[in-house]
N, C-alpha and C positions, 0 to 999 in steps of 0.2 A: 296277383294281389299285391304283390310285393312291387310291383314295377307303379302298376295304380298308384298307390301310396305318394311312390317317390316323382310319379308326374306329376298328380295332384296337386303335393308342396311347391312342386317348380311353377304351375301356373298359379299358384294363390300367391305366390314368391312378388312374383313378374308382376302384380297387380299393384304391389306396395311401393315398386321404382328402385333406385339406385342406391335409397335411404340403406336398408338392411341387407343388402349383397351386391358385390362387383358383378359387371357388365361386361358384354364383348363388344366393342364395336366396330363398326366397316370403316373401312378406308373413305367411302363416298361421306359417311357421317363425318369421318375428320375434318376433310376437306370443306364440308360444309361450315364445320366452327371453329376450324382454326386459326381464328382472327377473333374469335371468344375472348374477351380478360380473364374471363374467369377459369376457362380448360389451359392446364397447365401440361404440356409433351414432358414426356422423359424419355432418352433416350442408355439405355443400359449399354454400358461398354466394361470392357478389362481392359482396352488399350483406346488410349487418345486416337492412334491412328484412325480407327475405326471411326469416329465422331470428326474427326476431319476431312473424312475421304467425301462424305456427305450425309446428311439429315437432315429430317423433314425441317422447314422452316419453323424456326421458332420453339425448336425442341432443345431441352438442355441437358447437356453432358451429366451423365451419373456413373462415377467408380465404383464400380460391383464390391471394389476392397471397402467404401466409406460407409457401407451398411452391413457391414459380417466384423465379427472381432473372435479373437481368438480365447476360448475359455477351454481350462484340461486339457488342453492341447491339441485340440478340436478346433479347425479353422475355420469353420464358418459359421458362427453362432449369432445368434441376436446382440447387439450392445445392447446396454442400458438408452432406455426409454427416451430420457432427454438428451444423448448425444445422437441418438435416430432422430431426434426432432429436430434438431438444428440442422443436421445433414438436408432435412426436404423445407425446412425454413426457407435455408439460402439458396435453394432453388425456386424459390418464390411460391411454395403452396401454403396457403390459407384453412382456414375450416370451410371456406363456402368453395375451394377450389375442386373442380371435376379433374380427378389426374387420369391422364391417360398413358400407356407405358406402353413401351416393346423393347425388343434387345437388337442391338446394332451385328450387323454380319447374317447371322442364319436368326431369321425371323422368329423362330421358335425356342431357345433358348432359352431355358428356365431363369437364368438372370433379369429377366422381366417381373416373374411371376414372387421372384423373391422379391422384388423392390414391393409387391403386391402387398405380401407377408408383413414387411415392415412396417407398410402402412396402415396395413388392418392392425397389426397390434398398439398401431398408437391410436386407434380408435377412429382414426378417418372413414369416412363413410362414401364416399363418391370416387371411387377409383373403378378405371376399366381397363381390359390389356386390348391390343389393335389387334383383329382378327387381320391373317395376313403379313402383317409389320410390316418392315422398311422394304423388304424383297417384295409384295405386292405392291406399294408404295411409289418404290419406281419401277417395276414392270407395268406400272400402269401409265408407265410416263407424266409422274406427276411432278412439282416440282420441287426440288434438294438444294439444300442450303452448303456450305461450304464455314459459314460465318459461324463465330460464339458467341453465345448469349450469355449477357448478366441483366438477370435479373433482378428485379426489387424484392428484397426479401420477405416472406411470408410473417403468419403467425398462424399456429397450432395450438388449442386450447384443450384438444379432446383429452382427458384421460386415458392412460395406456388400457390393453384389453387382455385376457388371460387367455392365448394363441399356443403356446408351444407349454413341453411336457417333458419332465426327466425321464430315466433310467427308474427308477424308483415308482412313481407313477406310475410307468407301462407293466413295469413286473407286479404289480399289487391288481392288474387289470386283466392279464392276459390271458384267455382262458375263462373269462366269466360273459354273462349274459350282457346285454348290450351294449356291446362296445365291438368295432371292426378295424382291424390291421388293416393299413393298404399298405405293401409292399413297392415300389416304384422301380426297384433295379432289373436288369435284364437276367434272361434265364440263368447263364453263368452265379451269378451273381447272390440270386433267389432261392436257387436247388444248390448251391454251396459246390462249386465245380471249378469255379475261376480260381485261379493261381494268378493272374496277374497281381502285381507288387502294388500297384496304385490302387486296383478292385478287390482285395483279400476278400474272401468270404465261405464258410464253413457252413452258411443255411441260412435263414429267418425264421424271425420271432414267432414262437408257437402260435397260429391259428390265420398267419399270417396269409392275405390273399394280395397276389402278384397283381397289379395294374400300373403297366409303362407309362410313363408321363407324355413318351406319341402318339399312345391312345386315344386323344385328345384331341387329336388333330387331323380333318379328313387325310392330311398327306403332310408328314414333316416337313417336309422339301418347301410345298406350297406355305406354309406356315397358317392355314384357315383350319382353325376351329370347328369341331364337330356342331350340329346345333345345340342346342345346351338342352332338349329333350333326351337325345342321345350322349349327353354326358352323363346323366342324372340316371339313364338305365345300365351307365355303364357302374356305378356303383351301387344302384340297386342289384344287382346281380350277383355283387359281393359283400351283400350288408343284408341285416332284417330291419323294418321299419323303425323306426325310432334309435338304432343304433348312434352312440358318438364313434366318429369313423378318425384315427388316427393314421395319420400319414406317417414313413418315414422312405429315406434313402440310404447311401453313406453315411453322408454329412448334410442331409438338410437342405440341399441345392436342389436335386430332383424330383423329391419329395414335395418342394414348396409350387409346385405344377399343380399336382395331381391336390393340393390343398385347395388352391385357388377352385379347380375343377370343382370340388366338393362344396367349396361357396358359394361359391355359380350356381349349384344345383340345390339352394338351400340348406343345406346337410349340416347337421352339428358338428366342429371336424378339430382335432389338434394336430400340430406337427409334434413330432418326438424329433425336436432339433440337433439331438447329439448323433441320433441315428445309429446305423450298425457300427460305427465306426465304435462310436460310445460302449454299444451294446457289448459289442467283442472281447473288448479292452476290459468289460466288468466280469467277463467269463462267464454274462449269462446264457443262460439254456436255447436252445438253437434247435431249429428242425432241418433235417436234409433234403434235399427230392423238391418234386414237383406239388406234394399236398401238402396243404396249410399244416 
């Protein structure tokens, strides 16, 4: 019943277009419009090298650092609304622009999925992430640019959108009827077992259900997307119908995967942007183990 439900909304989803949720789309579709004016490439990087080694033609360089800012000491937070809009201005996106994104190096890389993030919360409506990305891209021997692009700067009118969720927020939620935790970190990490210094963690947030953000994906490596039927049952599985399904990770990074996933599948959904990192640091209440 519960899957029902959540296929249902996926196909009555899919009937409305690109207006009210991001898309996945193929490499063959890129290829088809990417001489479009209006389909704007982003290409996700932490290092210039990577954006100069090669990218799809007529994709422009984005710093994973110019859309995260640092709030409580927490590194990867949303900035304020109009310094995110200027960041995808001067990359040249529009309100009528279709963006399409992926992350440079391993195709799968939530660094995509956050540019996704940013751009949902400023209200953009026609984004999609490349099923595949750059690693399909040229295994398909298609062709890479070496060149920079400057583009003509955009303009963005949409109103920002209410996307992400405090410490405060989650705790006044957690524990009651419709609302679902998606946990995104690995098992160490989940059941409170990792000592590593970079992944501290002591458990997740009471009622808390584990979903890795390579779940997502028929094969990480490949970087292709599950069909988005099979994304939509992968949170039905850990949600009751009508649930708001909150994401979290660490810091927000891994989490903003399994968000997207959640959008894709129609689903009402927030990131809890501070994440455990936040969570920890407020010494709030934690479970151990493998149950929620």
């Amino acid at each position: 019943m519960r899957i029902g439900i959540a296929l249902a909304a996926l196909a009555a989803g899919l009937q409305l277009g690109a207006q009210d949720r991001p898309t996945i789309v193929t490499t063959d579709w890129l290829a088809q419009y990417l001489n479009d004016s209006n389909v704007v490439v982003l290409h996700m990087v932490r290092d210039s090298t990577d954006y100069r080694m090669g990218h799809i033609p007529g994709a422009r360089e984005v710093q994973y650092s110019s859309i995260i800012t640092t709030r409580d000491s927490i590194g990867a937070e949303l900035p304020p609304a109009d310094e995110l809009r200027r960041v995808f201005e001067r990359l040249g996106v529009s309100d009528n622009s279709h963006v399409v994104i992926y992350s440079g190096m391993t195709g799968t890389a939530p660094a995509a999925s956050r540019a996704f993030l940013s751009l949902d919360y400023l209200g953009h409506r026609k984004v999609s992430l490349l099923s595949g990305g750059i690693v399909r891209w040229k295994a398909e021997k298609r062709p890479v640019s070496t060149d920079a692009v400057t583009p003509t700067p955009g303009h963005m009118s949409s109103p920002p959108r209410d996307v992400v969720v405090d410490a405060n927020w989650v705790l006044a939620r957690t524990g009651k009827k419709g609302f679902a935790f998606i946990d995104t970190r690995p098992d160490p990490e989940y059941q409170g077992t990792s000592t590593s210094p970079r992944l501290p963690s002591d458990g997740h947030i009471t009622g808390a259900r584990q979903l890795q953000w390579e779940q997502l994906f028929a094969n990480s490596d490949s970087a292709l997307f599950l069909d988005p039927a099979a994304i939509a049952k992968l949170f039905a599985d850990r949600s009751a119908p009508g649930d708001t399904l909150v994401t979290y990770c660490l810091v927000g990074y891994r989490g903003s995967m399994t968000y997207f996933g959640a959008r894709l599948a129609g689903l009402p959904v927030k990131l809890y942007d501070g994440s455990y990192q936040d969570w920890s640091r407020r010494k709030l209440p934690v479970v151990k183990g493998a149950s929620p």
